[in-house]
Residue, then its C-alpha position, 0 to 999 in steps of 0.5 A: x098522887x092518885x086520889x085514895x080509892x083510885x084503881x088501875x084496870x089491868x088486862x093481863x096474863x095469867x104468868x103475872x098473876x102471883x107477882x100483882x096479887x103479891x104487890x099489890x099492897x106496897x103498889x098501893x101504899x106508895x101510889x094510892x092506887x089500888x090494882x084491878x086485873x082481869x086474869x087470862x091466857x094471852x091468846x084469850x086476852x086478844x081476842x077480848x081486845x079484838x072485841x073491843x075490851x079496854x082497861x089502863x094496862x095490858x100485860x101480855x107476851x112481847x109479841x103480842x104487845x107489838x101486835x097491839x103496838x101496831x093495831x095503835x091498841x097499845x101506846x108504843x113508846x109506854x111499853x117496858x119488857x117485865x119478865x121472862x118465863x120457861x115451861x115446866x112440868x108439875x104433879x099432884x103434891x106427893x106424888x112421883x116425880x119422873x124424870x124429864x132430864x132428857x127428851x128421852x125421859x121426857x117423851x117417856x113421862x109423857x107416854x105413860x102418864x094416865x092424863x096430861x092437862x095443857x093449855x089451850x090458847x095459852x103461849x105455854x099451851x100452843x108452844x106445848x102442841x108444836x113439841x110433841x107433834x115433834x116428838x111423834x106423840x101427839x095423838x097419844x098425849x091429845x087422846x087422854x089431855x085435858x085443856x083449859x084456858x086457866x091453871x092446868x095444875x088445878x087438875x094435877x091438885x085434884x088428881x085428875x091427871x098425872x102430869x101438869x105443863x104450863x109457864x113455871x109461874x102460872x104452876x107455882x100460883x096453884x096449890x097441892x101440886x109440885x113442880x118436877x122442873x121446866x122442860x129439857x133445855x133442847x124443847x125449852x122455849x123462854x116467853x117475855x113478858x110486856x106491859x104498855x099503856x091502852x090508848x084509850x086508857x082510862x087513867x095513863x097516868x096511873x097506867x105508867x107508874x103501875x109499869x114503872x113499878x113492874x119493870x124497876x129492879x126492886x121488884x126483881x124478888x118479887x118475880x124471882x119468888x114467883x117462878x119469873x126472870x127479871x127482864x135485863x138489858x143484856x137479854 
């Protein structure tokens, strides 16, 4: 058992936000570890670890996970898939909410809204640019975006854009918006999210019971209540 005031130093991206700030007491209670994270886009975060930034855990995307497994940044056998997430749309809190049942509709939300906000180095941003140069819209969506590496929907809440796009979890982590629902099923894309231990982590030790803790299925509500999917083995 960790000694009391004991931290765990976390790297993570900002789809994970909620589920730890949320668990972060009863991880506490029945570890005696406290969880100290450093919050930003997945991209963000690689760049930072490229510049030589370390803490006990990371939580990124699966892909980049195994990028850092084969950089030897990241143990390989400490690892563990914790949750899946979709992209969604939010708008400012009372606002219409238009219709994106379609990719007709969709494109057509996308068209006639005043300003759109998107990430910029986030998996939910990236993925976002490829769809609407898809659709054909990208030099009328680029021209009114606004792009961030945090919460787009900190716009959506001041009302500077009319339409949000992010992962589910990272909209329901701002408040005065609402979500309108994820993408069309045909452009949705499902992102999984990984844990793993640094190499030079400062605590291991504390670094696999934090990942431990994520991963167990009794933390499923916590994830499901967060706009996440628990992990399972059939998936």
């Amino acid at each position: 058992m960790a000694a009391s005031g004991a931290s765990v130093e976390v790297l993570s991206t900002l789809a994970l936000r909620g589920v730890l700030t949320e668990a972060a007491d009863d991880f506490r209670a029945r570890h005696r570890l406290a969880i100290a994270a450093t919050y930003t886009s997945t991209n963000a975060a690689l760049s930072l670890v490229g510049d030589g930034t370390r803490a006990d855990v990371a939580i990124l995307t699966h892909d980049a996970m195994e990028r850092l497994v084969g950089e030897g940044v990241i143990i390989a056998d400490s690892t563990a898939d914790i949750a899946r997430s979709g992209i969604g749309i939010a708008v400012p809190a009372d606002a219409p909410k238009p219709d994106i049942s379609t990719v007709t509709a969709f494109k057509r939300a996308l068209l006639e809204a005043k300003a759109v906000a998107f990430s910029r180095s986030g998996a939910s941003g990236m993925y976002f640019a490829e769809v609407i140069e898809r659709l054909g819209i990208a030099e009328e969506v680029r021209r009114k975006a606004k792009v961030i590496d945090t919460y787009v929907g900190e716009f959506a809440a001041r009302h500077e854009v009319e339409l949000a796009v992010q992962q589910i979890s990272e909209l329901m982590s701002v408040s005065g918006i609402d979500i309108v629902g994820p993408l069309p099923a045909e452009l949705q894309t499902i992102t999984v999210f990984a844990a793993g231990v640094f190499a030079e982590a400062r605590d291991a030790a504390g670094a696999a019971e934090l990942i431990a803790y994520l991963a167990a299925p009794a933390l499923a509500p916590v994830l499901i209540r967060k706009g996440l999917e628990p992990v399972t083995s059939a998936q």
